[in-house]
C-alpha positions in Angstrom: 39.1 12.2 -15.1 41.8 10.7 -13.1 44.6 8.7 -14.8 47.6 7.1 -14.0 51.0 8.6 -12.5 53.1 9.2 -15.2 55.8 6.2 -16.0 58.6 8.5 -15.4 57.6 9.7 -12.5 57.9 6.1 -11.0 61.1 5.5 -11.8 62.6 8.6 -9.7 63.3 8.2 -6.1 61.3 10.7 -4.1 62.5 14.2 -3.5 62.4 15.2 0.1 62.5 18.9 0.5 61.3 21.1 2.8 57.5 21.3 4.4 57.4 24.8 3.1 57.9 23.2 -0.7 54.7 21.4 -2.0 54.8 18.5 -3.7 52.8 17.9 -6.8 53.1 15.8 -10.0 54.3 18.8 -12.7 57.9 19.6 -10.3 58.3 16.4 -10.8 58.0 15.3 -7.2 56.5 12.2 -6.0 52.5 12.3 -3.7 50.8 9.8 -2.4 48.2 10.1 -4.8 47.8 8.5 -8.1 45.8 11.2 -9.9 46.9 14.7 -11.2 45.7 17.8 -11.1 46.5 21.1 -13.0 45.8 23.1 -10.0 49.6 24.7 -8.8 48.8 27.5 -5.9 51.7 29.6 -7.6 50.8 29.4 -11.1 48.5 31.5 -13.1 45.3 29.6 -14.7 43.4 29.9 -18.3 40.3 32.5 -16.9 38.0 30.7 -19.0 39.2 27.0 -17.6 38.2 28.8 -14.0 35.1 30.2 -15.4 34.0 27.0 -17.0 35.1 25.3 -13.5 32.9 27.6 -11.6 29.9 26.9 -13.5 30.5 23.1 -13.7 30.7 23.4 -10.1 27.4 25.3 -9.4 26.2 22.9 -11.9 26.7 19.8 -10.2 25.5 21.7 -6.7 22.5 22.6 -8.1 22.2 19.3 -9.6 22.6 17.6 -6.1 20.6 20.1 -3.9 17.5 19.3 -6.3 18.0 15.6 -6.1 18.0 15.9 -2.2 15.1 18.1 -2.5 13.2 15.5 -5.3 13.8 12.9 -2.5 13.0 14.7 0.5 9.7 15.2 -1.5 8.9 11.4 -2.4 9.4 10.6 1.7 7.2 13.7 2.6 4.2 12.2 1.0 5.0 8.8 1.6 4.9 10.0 5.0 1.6 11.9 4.5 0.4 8.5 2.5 1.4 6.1 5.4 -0.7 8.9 7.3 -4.1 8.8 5.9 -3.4 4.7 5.4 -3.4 4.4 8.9 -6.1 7.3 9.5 -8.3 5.0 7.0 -7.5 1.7 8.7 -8.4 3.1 11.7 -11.8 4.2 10.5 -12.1 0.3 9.1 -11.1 -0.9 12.1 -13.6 0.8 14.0 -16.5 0.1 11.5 -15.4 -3.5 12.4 -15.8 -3.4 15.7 -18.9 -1.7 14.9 -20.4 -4.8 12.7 -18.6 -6.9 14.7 -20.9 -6.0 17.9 -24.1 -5.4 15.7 -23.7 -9.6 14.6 -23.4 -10.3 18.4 -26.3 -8.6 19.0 -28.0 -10.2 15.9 -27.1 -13.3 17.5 -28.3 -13.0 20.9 -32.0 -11.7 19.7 -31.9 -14.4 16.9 -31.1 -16.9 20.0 -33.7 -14.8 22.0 -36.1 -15.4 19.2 -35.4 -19.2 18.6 -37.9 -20.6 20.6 -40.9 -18.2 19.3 -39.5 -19.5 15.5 -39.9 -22.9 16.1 -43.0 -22.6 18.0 -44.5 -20.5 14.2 -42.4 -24.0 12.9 -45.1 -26.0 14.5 -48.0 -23.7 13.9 -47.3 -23.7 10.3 -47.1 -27.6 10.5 -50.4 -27.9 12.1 -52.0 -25.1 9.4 -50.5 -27.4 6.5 -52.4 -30.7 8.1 -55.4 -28.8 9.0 -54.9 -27.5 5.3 -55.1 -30.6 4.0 -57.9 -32.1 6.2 -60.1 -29.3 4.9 -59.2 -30.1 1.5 -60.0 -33.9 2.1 -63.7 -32.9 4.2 -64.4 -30.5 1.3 -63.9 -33.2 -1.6 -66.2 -35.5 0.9 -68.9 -32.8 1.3 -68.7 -32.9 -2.4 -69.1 -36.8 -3.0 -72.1 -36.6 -0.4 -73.9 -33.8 -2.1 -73.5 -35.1 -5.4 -74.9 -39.0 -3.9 -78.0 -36.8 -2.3 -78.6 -35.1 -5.4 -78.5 -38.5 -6.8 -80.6 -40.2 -4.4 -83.3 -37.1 -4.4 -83.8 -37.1 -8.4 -84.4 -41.4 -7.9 -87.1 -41.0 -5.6 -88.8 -38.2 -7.4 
């Protein structure tokens, strides 16, 4: 992690030297960064500190690459999601249109039609009343036969 420059190091005026010298916070010479670091091009390091560097490194590579990857995935089938969405929608909104032209056709033979309904409107009217007529004439047919049979048995 980074930390802090060192107190002391503060406190000294910065060293200028040549361009050929570099600068870096264990000779004691001021950067313009706050952090340290133990790399030092001219020193030898611990083999297993570069080792474990390595692998932290390939680590955190392979850590990245397969987060990349693990999103690239989620947009490739949101894409192909989004793509049969609209592929359905499209099938909807031809099945629409389809309904949609089968009601105005409904509508214009049910218009077509109108007159022919309320002319069975009418026909059924007059069949009710002519219904009914019968229904009276047969309940009279009845009264008379029954006063004939009455009369007839009297004069016999």
């Amino acid at each position: 992690m980074a930390s802090a420059a060192d107190p002391s190091q503060v406190d000294k005026p910065a060293e200028v030297k040549s361009s050929s010298v570099e600068c870096s916070p264990k000779k004691g010479l001021t950067t313009l960064s706050t952090s340290t670091s133990s790399y030092e091009p001219l020193e030898t390091h611990d083999p297993t500190l570069n080792r474990l560097a390595v692998t932290m490194f390939q680590k955190v590579h392979e850590y990245l690459q397969m987060e990349l990857t693990s999103s690239e995935s989620e947009y490739q089938l949101l894409e192909q999601m989004n793509k049969v969405t609209a592929a359905k929608y499209k099938d909807l909104t031809q099945v629409a249109a389809n309904v949609g032209k089968g009601i105005v056709e409904l509508n214009e033979k049910f218009q077509s039609l109108q007159v022919y309904l309320e002319q069975i409107d009418q026909i059924e009217d007059n069949i009710s009343k002519l219904e009914h007529a019968a229904y009276k004439l047969d309940a009279y047919t009845v009264r008379l036969e029954n006063k004939f049979k009455a009369l007839s048995t009297e004069k016999r």
